[in-house]
N, C-alpha and C positions, 0 to 999 in steps of 0.2 A: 136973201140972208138965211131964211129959213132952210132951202136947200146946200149953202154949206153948213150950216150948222147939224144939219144930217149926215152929209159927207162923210167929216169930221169922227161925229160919234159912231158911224160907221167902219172909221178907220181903227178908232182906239181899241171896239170890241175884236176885231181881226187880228191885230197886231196880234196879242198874246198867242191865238193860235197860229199863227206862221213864228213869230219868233222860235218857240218852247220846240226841240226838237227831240221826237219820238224817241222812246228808249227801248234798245231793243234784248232782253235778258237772256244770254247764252249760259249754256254748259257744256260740261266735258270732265273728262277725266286725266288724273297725271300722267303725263306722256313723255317727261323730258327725251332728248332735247327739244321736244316740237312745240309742246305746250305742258306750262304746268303750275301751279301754282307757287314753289322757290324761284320763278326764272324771274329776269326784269322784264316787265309788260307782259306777264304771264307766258314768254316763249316766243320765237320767231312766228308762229302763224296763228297766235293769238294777235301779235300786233299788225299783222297783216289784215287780217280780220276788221279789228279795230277803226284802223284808217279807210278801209276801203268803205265801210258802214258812212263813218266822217263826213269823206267826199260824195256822199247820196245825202247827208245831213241826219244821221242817225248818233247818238251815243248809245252805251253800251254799257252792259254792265256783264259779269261772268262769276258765276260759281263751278269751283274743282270738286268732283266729287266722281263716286265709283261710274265704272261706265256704262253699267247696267241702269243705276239710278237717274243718271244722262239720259236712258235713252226713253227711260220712263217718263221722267218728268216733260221730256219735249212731247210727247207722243199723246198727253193731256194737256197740253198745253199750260201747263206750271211755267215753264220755260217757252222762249222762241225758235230757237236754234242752237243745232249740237256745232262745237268747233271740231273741225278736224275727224268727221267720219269716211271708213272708203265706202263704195257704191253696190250695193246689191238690190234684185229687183223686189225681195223681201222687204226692205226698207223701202223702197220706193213706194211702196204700195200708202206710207204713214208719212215719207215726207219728201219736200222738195229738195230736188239737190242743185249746187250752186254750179259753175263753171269751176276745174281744176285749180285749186290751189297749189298743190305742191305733189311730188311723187317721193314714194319712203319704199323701198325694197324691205320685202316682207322674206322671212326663212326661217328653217328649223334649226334653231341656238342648243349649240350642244355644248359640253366641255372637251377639254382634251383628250381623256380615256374615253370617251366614246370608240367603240368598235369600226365604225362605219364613217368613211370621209366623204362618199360619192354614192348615192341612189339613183336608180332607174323606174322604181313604181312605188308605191303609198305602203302598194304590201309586204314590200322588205320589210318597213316600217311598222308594221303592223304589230311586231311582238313585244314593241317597245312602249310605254306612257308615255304621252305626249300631253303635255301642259297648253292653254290656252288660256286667253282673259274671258269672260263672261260676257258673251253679249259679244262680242268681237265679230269682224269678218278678217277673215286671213285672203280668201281666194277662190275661185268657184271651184275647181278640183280639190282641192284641200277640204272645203266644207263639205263638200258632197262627198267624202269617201265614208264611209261605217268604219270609221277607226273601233276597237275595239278594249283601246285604254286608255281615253282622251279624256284627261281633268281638266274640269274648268275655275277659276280663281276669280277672284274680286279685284286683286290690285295685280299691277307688275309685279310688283317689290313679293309678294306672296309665290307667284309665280316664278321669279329669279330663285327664292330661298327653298323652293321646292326643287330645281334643277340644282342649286350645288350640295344641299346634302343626300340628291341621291332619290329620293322620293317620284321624281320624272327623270327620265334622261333627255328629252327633246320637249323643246320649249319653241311655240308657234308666233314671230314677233320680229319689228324690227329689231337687228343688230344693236343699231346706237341706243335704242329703248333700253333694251338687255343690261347694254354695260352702265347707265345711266345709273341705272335701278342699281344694281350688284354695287357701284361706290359708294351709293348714299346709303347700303346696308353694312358696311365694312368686305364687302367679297369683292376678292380681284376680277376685277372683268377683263382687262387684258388677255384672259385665258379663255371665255367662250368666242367661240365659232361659229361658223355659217355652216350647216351641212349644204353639199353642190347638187344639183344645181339649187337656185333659190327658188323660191316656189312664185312671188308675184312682185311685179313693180305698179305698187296701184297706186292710185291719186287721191290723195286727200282734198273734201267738200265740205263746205258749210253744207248742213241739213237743217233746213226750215221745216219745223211742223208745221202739217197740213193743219191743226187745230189754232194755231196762232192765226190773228186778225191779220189781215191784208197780208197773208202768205207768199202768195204769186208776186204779188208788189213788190215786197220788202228780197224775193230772191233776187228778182229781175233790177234791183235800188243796189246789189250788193254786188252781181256782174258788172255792172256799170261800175262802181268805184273801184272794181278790182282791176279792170280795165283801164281805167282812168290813172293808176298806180304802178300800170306797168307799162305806159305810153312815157309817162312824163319819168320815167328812169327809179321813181322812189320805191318801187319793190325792190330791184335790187339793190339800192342801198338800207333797206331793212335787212335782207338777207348779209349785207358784208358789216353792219352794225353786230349783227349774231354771229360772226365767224361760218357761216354756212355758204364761204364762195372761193 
């Protein structure tokens, strides 16, 4: 008797901790259409993100905020993980990164009066300002050049408002970011462009700080569900629930 009644009370103290399921606190910055904090479920690859956590048995919480302060706060571990960063070995150095999420063509957003429809090197380029988000990665050749008028911003929407009145001519980012930003500021986006060729097709990663608890786990918890999302068909139907198919 004695020995279930041990059992027992060995059960009930357990139970709470397997029920109660880890929470694991993400940021990032506004990105529409990828992620952002106007979308439903903060964007198609926030709720990717989401589910895939889910199905390892994690919930989830996420703060929108600039993407410099993203990268800060994971990098102390304030936070667990950035949503949606691309891959450089500078970052690698502070955190894990996930198996590909999704790929976003990266170029330089110009307007219509721009001079120049087709480039060959960085340096044609060279005499022009060229706009970037802060804390960003564009591309290995792109980052590694010495540009020589490259401003950096906080938000898109800063970076957009600098490209149409004039203040950048070339603005470093996705496309669909560009025009996203430009509507929700009252600017027609229909009218910026992609200078040719584009500069990268990179893939967007969950980045797990290396300062967050059980780091390696919780990447290796998060391939697996995202894995498990694109066996059983439900990534794509996240993606045609967001019109991105």
């Amino acid at each position: 008797m004695k020995k279930v009644q041990k059992f027992f009370s060995a059960l009930i103290i357990a139970l709470p901790l397997t029920a109660q399921a880890q929470t694991v606190e993400l940021t990032t910055m506004n990105w529409p259409p990828f992620y952002a904090e106007s979308l439903e479920k903060g964007g198609f690859i926030t709720a990717i993100v989401d589910e895939a956590l889910a199905e390892s048995g994690y919930d989830t919480t996420i703060e929108f905020t600039g993407w410099q302060n993203a990268l800060d706060s994971a990098k102390k571990g304030e936070k667990d993980a950035i949503v949606g960063g691309y891959y450089s070995e500078e970052r690698a150095q502070e955190y894990y990164f996930s198996i590909p999420i999704y790929t976003v063509l990266a170029g330089l957003i110009k307007k219509p009066d721009f001079p120049v429809n087709n480039y060959s090197s960085f340096d044609e380029l060279d005499q022009y300002t060229i706009a970037r988000i802060k804390g960003t990665v564009i591309g290995e050749s792109f980052d590694n050049f010495p540009f020589s008028k490259l401003k950096e911003y906080p938000e898109v929407s800063d970076a957009v408002k600098a490209l149409d009145s004039g203040e950048v001519q070339l603005y470093a980012d996705s496309l669909a970011v560009a025009k996203e930003a430009a509507k929700a500021e009252g600017i027609d986006g229909s009218q910026l462009q992609i200078l040719l060729p584009p500069l990268e097709e990179n893939d967007l990663y969950l980045l797990i700080s290396k300062s967050a608890p059980n780091a390696e786990e919780l990447r290796d918890a998060f391939n697996k569900g995202l894995i498990s999302l694109q066996a059983s068909g439900r990534y794509d139907e996240i993606l045609t629930e967001f019109n991105q198919q």
